[in-house]
N, C-alpha and C positions, 0 to 999 in steps of 0.2 A: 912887173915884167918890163922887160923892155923893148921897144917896137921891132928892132931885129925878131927877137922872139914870139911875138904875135903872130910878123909876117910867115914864119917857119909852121906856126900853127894852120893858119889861113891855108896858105899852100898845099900844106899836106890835107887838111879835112876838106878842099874842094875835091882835092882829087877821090878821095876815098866816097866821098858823095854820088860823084859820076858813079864808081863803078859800082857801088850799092843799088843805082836807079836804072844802071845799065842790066846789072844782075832781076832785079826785080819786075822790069820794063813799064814804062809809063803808063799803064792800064790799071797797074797795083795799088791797091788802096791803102793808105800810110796809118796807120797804125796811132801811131802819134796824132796825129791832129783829123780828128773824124771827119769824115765828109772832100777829103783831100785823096785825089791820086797822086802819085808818083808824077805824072804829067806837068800835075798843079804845081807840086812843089819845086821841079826842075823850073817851070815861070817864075814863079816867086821868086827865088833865089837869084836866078839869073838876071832878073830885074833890079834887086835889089843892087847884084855886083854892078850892073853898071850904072845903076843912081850914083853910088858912092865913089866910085870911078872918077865919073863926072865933076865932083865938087873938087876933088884934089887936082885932077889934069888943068881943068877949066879956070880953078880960081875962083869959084862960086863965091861969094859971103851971105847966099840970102836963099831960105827954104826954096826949092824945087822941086816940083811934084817925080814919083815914080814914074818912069814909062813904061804904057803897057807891052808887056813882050810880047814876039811876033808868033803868029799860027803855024807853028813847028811843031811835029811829035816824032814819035819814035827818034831812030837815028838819028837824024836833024838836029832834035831840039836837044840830045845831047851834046852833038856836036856845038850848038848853039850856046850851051851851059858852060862847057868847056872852057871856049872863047871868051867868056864874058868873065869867067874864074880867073883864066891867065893874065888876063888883061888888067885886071884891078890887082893881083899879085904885082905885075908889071910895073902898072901906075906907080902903088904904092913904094915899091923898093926906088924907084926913081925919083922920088917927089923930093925937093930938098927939105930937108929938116923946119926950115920956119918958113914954110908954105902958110899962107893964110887960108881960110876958107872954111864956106860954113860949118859948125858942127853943135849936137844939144846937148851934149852931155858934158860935165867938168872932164878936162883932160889939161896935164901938161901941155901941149900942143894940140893944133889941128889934126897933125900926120898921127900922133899917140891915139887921138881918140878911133881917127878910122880903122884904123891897123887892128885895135882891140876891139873895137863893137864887130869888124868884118870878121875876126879870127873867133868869137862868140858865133853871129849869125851863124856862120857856114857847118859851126862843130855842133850849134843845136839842129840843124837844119841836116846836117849829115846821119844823125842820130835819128832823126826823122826817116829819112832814105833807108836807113838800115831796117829799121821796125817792119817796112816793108816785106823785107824778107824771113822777118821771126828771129827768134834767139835776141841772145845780149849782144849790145852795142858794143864795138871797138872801143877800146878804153880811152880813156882819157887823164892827160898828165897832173897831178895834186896840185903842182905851184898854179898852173892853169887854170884848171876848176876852182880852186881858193880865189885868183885875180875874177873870175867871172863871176863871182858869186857875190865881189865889193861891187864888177859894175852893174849890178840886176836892184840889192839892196841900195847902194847910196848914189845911184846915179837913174835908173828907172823909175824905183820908186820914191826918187825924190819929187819928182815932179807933180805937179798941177791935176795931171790923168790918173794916179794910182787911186785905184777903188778900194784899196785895202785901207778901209775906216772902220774907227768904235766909238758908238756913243760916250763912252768914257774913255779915258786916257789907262792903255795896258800899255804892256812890256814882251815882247816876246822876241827874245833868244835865240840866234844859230849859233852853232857851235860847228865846225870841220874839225875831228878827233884826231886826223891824221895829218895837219898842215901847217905845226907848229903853235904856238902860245896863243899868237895874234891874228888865230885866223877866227875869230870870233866876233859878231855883230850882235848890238844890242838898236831893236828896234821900237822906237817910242808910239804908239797908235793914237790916235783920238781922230776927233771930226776934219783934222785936217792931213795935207799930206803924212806919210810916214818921216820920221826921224831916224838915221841911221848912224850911229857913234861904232869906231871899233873900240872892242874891249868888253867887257862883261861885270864893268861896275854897278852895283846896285842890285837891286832885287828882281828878275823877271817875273812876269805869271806862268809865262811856257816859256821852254827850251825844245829846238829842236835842234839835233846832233846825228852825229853820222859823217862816215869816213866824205871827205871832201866832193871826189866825182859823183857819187851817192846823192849829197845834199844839193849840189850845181845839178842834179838831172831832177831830181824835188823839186826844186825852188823854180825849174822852168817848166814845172809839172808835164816832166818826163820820167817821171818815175815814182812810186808810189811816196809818201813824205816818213823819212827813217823815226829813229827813235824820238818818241814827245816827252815830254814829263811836266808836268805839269797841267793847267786850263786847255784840256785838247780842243775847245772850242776853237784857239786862237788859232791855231794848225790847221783846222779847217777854214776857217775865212780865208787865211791865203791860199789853199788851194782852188776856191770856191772864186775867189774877186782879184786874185792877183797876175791874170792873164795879161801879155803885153800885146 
C-alpha cells in the first residue's frame, strides 16, 4: 500500500475510535483487552499518536520514551484524543517524503513505516473502542488487513521480543482466502525468532486460513483464530505467546 493510503486509513479509524469511546464513555470496560476502560485506552492511544508525531515533526533518529498522558476524562480526554489524532494525521501528510528519523521496523522510508504501524495502531485500537459497545466491529478493507498482517508476521515478529518459540523447528502457515495468491505467509518456528517468507513453499504443520479481516483480527487476537488444519497446537502457541 502506499502512504497516501495508510494515511486515509489512519484518519478515518481515529475518527471512528472517538466516536465509538464517545458512544461507549470512558468508564466502559474494553472488551478486547481485559482489565482496560475505555479511559485507558483513549490514553494509550492518544499517547501513542503523539510519540509518533514527535519523531517525524522533530527529526528524532534515536528511541524516545512514550509520554505519559495528561489526567483528562470524560469530554476532555476525548477532546484530548482528538487533537493528538489530527495532529499526527497533520504531521504525517506534511512530512516530506525522505524525512529521516527514527523508526523499528523494516520500511521503504521513515514516513512509510509511521503512516503504516499508525494506520494499524488506531484500526486495532478502534476495534478495541468498539467491543466496548458489543456487536461486530466496523469492517475493515482486505488489501488493508492483508498489508497488516505482513507488518505483525515479518516485521513484529521478526524481532528479538517474539515469544512465539518451539523447542523444535515447525512450520506454521497463514493463509488470507480472500486477498489474492500472495497473501500468504510461511512462518519458520524454532528457539529463535520467528522466520516469515511470503508464499507457501514447502510443507507446513498447521495452516491457519480465513477471509483476510478475519485472520488480521486472529493474529492481533481480536478475534477468535479461523480455520486450522493441521498441528492445532501450533494455533494455540500463538495465540497463547504472540501478544505485542
Amino acid at each position: 500500500m502506499e502512504i497516501s493510503e495508510h494515511l486515509q486509513v489512519l484518519d478515518a479509524e481515529g475518527k471512528l475510535l472517538a466516536r465509538a469511546a464517545e458512544a461507549a464513555g470512558t468508564d466502559a470496560k474494553v472488551a478486547t483487552c481485559p482489565g482496560w476502560t475505555v479511559r485507558d485506552l483513549l490514553r494509550h492511544t492518544g499517547a501513542v499518536h503523539r510519540w509518533a508525531a514527535a519523531f517525524v515533526a522533530d527529526g528524532h533518529t534515536s528511541p524516545r520514551p512514550i509520554g505519559d498522558p495528561p489526567d483528562l476524562d470524560g469530554a476532555a480526554l476525548l477532546d484530548w484524543y482528538r487533537q493528538a489524532h489530527a495532529d499526527l494525521v497533520a504531521t504525517l501528510r506534511a512530512a516530506a517524503p525522505d524525512i529521516q528519523c527514527w523508526a523499528f521496523l523494516p520500511a521503504p522510508s521513515p514516513l512509510a513505516f509511521w503512516a503504516r504501524r499508525q494506520a494499524n495502531e488506531t484500526t486495532i485500537h478502534r476495534v478495541d473502542a468498539e467491543s466496548a459497545l458489543g456487536g461486530a466491529p466496523s469492517p475493515i478493507g482486505t488489501e488493508f488487513a492483508a498489508d497488516g498482517i505482513d507488518e505483525l508476521l515479518r516485521g513484529f515478529h521478526a524481532r528479538s521480543r517474539s515469544r512465539v518459540r518451539t523447542p523444535e523447528p515447525r512450520v506454521l502457515r497463514m493463509r488470507a482466502t480472500d486477498a489474492g495468491a500472495d497473501a500468504v505467509w510461511t512462518v519458520r518456528l524454532s528457539q529463535e525468532p520467528p522466520v516469515t517468507e511470503r508464499g507457501d513453499d514447502g510443507r507446513a504443520d498447521c495452516e491457519v486460513s480465513g477471509p483476510a479481516e478475519h485472520l488480521y483480527l486472529a493474529l492481533w487476537n481480536r478475534a477468535p483464530i479461523p480455520h486450522v488444519s493441521g498441528d492445532t497446537t501450533l494455533s494455540a502457541l500463538w495465540s497463547e505467546t504472540s501478544g505485542v
